[in-house]
C-alpha positions in Angstrom: 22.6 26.5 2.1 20.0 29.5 2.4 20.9 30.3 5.8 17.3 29.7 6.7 16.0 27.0 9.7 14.6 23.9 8.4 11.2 23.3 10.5 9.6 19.7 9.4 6.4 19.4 10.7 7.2 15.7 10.8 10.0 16.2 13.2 8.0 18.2 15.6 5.8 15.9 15.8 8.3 12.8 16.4 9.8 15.6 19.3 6.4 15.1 20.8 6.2 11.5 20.8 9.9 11.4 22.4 9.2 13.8 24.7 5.7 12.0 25.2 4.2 15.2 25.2 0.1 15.3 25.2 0.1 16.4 21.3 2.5 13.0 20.7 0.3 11.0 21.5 -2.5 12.2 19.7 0.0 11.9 16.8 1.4 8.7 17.1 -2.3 7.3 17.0 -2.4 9.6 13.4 0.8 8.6 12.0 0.6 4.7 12.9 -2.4 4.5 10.6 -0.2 7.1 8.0 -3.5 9.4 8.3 -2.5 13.2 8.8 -2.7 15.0 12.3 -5.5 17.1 12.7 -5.1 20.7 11.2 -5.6 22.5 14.4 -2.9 19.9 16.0 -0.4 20.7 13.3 -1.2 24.6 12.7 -0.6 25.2 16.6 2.6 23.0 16.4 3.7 25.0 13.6 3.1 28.5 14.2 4.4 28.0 17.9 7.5 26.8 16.6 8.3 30.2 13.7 7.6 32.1 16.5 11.0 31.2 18.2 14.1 33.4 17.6 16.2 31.3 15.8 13.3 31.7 12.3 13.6 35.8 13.1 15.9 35.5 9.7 13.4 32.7 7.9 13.0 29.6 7.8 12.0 26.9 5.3 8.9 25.1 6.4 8.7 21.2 5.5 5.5 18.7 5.1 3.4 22.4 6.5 0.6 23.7 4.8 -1.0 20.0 3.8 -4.7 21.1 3.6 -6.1 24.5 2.4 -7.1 24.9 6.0 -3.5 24.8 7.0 -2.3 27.4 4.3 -4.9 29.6 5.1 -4.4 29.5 8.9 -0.6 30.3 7.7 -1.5 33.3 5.7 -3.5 34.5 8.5 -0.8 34.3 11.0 1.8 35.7 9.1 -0.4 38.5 7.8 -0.8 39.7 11.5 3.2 39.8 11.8 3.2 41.7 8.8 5.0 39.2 6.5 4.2 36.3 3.8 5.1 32.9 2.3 7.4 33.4 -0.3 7.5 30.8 -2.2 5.9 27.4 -2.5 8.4 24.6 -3.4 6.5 21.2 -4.9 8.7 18.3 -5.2 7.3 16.2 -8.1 7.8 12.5 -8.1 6.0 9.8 -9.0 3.4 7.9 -6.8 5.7 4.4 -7.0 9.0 6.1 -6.7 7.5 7.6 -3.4 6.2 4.4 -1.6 10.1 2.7 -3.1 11.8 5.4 -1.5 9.9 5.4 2.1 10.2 2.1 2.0 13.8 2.0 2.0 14.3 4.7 4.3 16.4 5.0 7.7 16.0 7.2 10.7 18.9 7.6 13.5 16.8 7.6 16.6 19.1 10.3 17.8 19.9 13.0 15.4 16.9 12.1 12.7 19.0 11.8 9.7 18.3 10.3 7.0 19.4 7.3 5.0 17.9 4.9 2.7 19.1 1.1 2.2 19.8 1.6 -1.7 20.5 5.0 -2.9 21.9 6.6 0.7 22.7 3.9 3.2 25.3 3.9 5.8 28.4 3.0 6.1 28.0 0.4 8.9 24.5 -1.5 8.7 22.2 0.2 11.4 24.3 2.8 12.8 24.2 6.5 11.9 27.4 7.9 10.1 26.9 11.5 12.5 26.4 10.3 15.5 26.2 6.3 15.7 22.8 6.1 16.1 20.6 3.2 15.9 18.6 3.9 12.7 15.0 2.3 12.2 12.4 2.4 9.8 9.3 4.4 11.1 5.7 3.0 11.2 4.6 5.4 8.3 6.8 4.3 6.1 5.7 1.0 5.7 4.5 0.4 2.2 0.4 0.0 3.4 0.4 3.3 5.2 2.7 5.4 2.8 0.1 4.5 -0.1 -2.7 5.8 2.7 -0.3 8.9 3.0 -0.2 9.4 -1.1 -4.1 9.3 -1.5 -4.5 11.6 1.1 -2.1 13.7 -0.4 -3.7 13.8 -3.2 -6.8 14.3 -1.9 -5.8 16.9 0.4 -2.5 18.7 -0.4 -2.9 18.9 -4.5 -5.1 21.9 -4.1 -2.7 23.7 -2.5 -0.6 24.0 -6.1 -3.2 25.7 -7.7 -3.4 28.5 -4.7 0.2 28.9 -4.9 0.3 29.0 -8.5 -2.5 31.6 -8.8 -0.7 34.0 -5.9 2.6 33.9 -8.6 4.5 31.7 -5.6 4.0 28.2 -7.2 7.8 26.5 -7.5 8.1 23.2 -9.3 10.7 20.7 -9.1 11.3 17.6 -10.7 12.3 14.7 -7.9 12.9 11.6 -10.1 16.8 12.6 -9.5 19.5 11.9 -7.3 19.4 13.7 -4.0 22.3 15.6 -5.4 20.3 16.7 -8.5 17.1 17.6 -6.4 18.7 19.2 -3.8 20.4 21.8 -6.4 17.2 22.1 -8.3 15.8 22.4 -5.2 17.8 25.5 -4.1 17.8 27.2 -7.5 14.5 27.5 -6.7 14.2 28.7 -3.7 16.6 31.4 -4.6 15.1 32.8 -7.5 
């Protein structure tokens, strides 16, 4: 919608697993035990990744900065190519509605999108409508481990808002909707 490239730190790291690269399976060891991947790990990942062509026009960055560590190693790295994050999007959604909604969620094993058995699910059980796909529900989005992912989220990733919000970027967004309804939200956002 914003003509940007979508880079998930979460699906650079599942690349690396696939591809069975040396930094997948330091992460799989991470993300089986829903812990977060070293800082380091994730801010080399990440800043590799904005350096290729197709972000010369922007890009939206998803699951990156999770620690202040992480936003600061941004800021650095941006500052030295002479540009800046402009805005900080936070998704708000209750701790519950998180864990429901990982717990229902499917992944096609070849083109990573999305479903989720209740409020998105396919339209044949276990294949991807893109690409037919098997889908599967990843390891750290069992119900033990996302709960380990919301603590240390919150432990971890809530200060960020309040750096945001004092550098004026801070954008809040209420995700208790439909994916419709966030997604606009979402975008109105983002474009303001």
């Amino acid at each position: 919608r914003l003509g940007c490239v979508h880079v998930s730190s979460g699906d650079l790291f599942r690349k690396h697993q696939v591809e069975g690269t040396n930094t997948g399976k330091l992460v799989e060891t991470y993300m089986r035990r829903g812990e977060l991947v070293p800082d380091h790990v994730t801010i080399q990942m990440i800043l590799q990744r904005v350096q290729e062509n197709d972000c010369t026009n922007g890009y939206v960055l998803d699951g990156f900065p999770r620690t202040f560590a992480q936003a600061q190693a941004l800021d650095k790295a941006l500052h030295e190519r002479r540009e800046i994050v402009d805005v900080a999007l936070y998704i708000n959604v209750d701790q519950e509605e998180l864990v429901r909604r990982l717990n229902g969620r499917l992944i096609c094993r070849k083109c990573q999108t999305p479903f989720h058995e209740v409020t998105a699910p396919p339209s044949k059980f276990g294949v991807c409508d893109d690409c037919s796909g098997e889908l599967y529900h990843r390891e750290d989005d069992k119900p033990d481990a996302v709960r380990r992912r919301v603590q240390l989220y919150l432990e971890q990733t809530v200060p960020l808002l309040d750096y945001y919000r004092t550098q004026g970027k801070l954008r809040e967004v209420n995700g208790q909707g439909s994916i419709d309804e966030v997604g606009h939200a979402m975008t109105l956002a983002l474009a303001n």
